[in-house]
N, CA, C, O and CB atoms as a CASP TS submission, in Angstrom:
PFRMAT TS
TARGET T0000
AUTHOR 0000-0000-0000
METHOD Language model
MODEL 1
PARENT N/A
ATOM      1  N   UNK     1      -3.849  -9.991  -2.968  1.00  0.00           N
ATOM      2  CA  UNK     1      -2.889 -10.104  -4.054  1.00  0.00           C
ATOM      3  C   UNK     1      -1.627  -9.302  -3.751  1.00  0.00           C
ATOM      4  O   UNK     1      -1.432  -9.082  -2.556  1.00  0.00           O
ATOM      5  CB  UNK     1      -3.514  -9.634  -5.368  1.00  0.00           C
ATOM      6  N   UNK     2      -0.786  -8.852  -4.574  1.00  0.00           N
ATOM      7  CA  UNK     2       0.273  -8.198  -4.289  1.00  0.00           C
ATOM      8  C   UNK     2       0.450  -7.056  -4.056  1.00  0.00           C
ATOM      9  O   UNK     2       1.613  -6.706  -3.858  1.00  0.00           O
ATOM     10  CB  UNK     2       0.880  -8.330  -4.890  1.00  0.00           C
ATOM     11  N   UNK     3      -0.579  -6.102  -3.996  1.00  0.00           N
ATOM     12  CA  UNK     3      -0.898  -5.237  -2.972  1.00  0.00           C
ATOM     13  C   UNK     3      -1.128  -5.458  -1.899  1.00  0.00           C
ATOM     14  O   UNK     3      -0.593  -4.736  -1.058  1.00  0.00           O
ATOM     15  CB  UNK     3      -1.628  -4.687  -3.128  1.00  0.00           C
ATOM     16  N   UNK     4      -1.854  -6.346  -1.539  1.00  0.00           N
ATOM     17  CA  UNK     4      -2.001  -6.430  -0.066  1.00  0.00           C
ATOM     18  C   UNK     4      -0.960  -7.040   0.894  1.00  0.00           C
ATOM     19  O   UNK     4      -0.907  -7.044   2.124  1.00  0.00           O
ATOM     20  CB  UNK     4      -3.123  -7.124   0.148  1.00  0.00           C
ATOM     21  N   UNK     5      -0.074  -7.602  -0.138  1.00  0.00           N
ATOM     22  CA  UNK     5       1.489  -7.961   0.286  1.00  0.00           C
ATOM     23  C   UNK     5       2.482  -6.659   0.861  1.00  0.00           C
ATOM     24  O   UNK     5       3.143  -6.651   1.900  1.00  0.00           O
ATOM     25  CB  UNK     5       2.282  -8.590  -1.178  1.00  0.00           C
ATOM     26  N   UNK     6       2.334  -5.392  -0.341  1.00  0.00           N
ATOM     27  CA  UNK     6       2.945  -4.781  -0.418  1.00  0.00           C
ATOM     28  C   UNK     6       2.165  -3.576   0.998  1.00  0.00           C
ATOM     29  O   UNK     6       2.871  -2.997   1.824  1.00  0.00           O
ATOM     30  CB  UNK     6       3.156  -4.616  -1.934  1.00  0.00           C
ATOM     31  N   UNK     7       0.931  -3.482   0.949  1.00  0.00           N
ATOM     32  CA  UNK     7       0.429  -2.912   2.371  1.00  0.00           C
ATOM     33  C   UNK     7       0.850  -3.245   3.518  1.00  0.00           C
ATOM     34  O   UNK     7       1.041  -2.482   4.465  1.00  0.00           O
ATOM     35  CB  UNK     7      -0.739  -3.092   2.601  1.00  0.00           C
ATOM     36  N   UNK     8       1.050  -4.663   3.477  1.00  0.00           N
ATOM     37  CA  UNK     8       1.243  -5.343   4.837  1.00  0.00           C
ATOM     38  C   UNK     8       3.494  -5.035   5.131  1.00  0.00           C
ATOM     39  O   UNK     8       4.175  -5.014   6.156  1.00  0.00           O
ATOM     40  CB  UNK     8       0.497  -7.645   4.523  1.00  0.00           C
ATOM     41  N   UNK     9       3.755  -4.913   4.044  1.00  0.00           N
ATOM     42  CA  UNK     9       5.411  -4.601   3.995  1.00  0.00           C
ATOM     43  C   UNK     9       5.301  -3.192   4.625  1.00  0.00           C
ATOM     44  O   UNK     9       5.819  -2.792   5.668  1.00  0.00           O
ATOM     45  CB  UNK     9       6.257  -4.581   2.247  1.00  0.00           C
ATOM     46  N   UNK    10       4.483  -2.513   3.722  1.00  0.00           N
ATOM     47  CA  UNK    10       4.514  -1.131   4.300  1.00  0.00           C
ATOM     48  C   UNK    10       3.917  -0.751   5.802  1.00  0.00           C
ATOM     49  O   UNK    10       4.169   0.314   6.365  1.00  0.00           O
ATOM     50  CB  UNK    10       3.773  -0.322   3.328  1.00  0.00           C
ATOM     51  N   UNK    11       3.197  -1.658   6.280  1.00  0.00           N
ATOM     52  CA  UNK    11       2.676  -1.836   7.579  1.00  0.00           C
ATOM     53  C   UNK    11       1.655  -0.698   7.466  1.00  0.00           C
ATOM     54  O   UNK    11       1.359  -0.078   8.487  1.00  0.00           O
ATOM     55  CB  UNK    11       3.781  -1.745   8.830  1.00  0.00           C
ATOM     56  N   UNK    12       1.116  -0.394   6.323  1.00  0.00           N
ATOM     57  CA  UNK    12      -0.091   1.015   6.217  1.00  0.00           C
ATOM     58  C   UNK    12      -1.239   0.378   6.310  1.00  0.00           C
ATOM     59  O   UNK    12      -1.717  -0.337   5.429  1.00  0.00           O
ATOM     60  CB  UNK    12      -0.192   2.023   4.718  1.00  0.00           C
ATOM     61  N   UNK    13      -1.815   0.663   7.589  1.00  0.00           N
ATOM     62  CA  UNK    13      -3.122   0.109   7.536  1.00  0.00           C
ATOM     63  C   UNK    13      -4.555   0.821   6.552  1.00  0.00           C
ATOM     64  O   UNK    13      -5.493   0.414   5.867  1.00  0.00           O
ATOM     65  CB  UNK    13      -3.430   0.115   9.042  1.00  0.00           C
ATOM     66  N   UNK    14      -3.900   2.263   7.086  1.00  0.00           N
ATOM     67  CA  UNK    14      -5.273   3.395   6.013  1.00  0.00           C
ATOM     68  C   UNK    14      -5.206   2.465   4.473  1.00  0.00           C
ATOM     69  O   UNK    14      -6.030   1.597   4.184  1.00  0.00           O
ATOM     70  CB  UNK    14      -4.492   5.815   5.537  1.00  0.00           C
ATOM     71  N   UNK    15      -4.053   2.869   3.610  1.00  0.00           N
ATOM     72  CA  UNK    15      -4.010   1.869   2.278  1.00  0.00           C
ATOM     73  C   UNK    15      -4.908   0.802   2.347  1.00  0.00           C
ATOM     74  O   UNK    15      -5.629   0.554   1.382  1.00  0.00           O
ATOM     75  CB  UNK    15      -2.632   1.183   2.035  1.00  0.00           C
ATOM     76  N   UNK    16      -4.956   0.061   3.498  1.00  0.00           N
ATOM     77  CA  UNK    16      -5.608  -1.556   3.368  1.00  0.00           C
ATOM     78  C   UNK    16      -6.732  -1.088   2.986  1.00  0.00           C
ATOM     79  O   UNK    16      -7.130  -1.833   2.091  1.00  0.00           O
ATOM     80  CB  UNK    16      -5.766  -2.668   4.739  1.00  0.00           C
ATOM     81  N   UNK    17      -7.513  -0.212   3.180  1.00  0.00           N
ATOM     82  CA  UNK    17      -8.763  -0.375   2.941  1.00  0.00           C
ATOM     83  C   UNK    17      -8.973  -0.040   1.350  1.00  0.00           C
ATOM     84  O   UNK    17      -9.778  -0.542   0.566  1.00  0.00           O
ATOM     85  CB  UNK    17      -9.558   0.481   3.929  1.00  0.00           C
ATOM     86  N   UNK    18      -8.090   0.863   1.155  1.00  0.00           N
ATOM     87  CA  UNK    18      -8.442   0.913  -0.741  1.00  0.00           C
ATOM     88  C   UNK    18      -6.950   0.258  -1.156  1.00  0.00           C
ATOM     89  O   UNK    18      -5.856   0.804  -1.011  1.00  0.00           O
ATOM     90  CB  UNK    18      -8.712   3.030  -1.685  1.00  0.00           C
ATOM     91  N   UNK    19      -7.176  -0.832  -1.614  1.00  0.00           N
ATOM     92  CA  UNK    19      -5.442  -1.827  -1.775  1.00  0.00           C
ATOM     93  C   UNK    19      -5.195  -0.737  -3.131  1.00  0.00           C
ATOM     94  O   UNK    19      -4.118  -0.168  -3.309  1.00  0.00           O
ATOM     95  CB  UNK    19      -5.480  -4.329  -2.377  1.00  0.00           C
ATOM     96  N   UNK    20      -6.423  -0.560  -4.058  1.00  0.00           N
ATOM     97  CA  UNK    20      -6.490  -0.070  -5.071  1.00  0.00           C
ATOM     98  C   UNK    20      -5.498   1.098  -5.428  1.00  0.00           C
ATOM     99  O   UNK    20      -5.068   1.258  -6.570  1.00  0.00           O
ATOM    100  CB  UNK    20      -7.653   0.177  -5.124  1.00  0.00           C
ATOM    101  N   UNK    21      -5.192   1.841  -4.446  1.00  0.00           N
ATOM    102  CA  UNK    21      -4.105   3.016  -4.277  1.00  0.00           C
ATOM    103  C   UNK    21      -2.919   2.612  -4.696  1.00  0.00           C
ATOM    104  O   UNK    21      -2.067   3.024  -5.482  1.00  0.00           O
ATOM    105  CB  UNK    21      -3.881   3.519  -2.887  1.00  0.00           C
ATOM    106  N   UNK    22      -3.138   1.238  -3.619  1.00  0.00           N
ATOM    107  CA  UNK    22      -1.359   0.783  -3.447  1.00  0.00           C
ATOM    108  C   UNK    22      -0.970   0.886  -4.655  1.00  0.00           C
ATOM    109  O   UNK    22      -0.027   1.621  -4.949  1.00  0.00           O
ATOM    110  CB  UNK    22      -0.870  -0.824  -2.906  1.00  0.00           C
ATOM    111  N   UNK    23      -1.836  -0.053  -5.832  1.00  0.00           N
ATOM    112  CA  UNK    23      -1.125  -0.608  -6.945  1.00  0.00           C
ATOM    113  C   UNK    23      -0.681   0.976  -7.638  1.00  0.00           C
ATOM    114  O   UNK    23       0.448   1.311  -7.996  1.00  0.00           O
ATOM    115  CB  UNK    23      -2.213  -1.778  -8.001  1.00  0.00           C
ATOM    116  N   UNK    24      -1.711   1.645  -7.683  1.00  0.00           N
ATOM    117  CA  UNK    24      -1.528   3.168  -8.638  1.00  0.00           C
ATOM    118  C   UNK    24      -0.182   3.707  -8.187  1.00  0.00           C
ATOM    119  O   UNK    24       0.916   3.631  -8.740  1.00  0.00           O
ATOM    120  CB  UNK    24      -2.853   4.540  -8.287  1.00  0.00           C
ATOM    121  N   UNK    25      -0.638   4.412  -6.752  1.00  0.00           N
ATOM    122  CA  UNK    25       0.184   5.357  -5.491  1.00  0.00           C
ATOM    123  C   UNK    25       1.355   4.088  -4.954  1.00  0.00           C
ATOM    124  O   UNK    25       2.321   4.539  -4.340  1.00  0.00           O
ATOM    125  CB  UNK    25      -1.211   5.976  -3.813  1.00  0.00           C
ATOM    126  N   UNK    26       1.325   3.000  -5.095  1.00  0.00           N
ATOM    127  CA  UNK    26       2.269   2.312  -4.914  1.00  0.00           C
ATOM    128  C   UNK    26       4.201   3.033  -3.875  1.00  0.00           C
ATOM    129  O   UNK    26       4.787   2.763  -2.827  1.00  0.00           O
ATOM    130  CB  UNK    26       2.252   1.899  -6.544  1.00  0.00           C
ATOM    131  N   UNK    27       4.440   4.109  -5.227  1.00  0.00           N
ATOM    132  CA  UNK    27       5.690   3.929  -4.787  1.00  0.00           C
ATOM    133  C   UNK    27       5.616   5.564  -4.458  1.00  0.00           C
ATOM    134  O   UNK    27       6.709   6.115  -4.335  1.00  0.00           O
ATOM    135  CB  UNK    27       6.894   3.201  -5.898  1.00  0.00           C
ATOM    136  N   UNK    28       4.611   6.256  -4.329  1.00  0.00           N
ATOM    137  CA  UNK    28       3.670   7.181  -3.771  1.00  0.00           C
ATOM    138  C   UNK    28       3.761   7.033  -1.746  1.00  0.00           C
ATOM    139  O   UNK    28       4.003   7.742  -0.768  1.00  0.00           O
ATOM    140  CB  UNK    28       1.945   6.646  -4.581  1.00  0.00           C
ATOM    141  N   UNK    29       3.454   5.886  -2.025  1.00  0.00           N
ATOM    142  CA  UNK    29       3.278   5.597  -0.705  1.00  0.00           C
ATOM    143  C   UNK    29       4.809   4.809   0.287  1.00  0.00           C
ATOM    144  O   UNK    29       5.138   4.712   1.469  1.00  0.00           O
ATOM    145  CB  UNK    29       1.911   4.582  -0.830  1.00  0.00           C
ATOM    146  N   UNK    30       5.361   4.397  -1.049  1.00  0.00           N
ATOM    147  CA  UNK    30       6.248   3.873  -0.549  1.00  0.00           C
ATOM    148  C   UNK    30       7.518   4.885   0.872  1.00  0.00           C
ATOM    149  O   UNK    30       7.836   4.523   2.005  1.00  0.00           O
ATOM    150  CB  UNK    30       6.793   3.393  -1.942  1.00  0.00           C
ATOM    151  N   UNK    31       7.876   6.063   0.149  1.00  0.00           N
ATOM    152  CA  UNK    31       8.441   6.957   0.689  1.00  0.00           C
ATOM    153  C   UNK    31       8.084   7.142   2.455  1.00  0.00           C
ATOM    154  O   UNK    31       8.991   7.115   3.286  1.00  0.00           O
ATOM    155  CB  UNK    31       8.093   8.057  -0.205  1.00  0.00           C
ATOM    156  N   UNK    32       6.516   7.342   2.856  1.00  0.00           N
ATOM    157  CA  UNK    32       5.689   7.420   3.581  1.00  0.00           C
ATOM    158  C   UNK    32       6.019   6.448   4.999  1.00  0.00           C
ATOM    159  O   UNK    32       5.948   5.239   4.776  1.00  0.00           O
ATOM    160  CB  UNK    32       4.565   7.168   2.772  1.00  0.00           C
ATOM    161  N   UNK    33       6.324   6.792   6.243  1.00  0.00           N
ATOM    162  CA  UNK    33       6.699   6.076   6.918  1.00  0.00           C
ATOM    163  C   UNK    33       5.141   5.571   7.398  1.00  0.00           C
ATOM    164  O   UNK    33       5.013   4.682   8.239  1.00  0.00           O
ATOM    165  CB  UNK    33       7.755   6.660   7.802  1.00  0.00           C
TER
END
């Protein structure tokens, strides 16, 4: 879904495994090279 969109933008593979972060930690993670 659109986390796993937004993982794959971010090219973070660790995230992939809990997409669940993304949506929370989202813009958390965003910063994060």
């Amino acid at each position: 879904y659109v986390a796993s969109a937004v993982a794959i933008a971010m090219g973070v593979s660790k995230e992939d495994l809990i997409p669940e972060v993304i949506e929370k930690e989202g813009a958390d993670l965003d910063p994060m090279p």
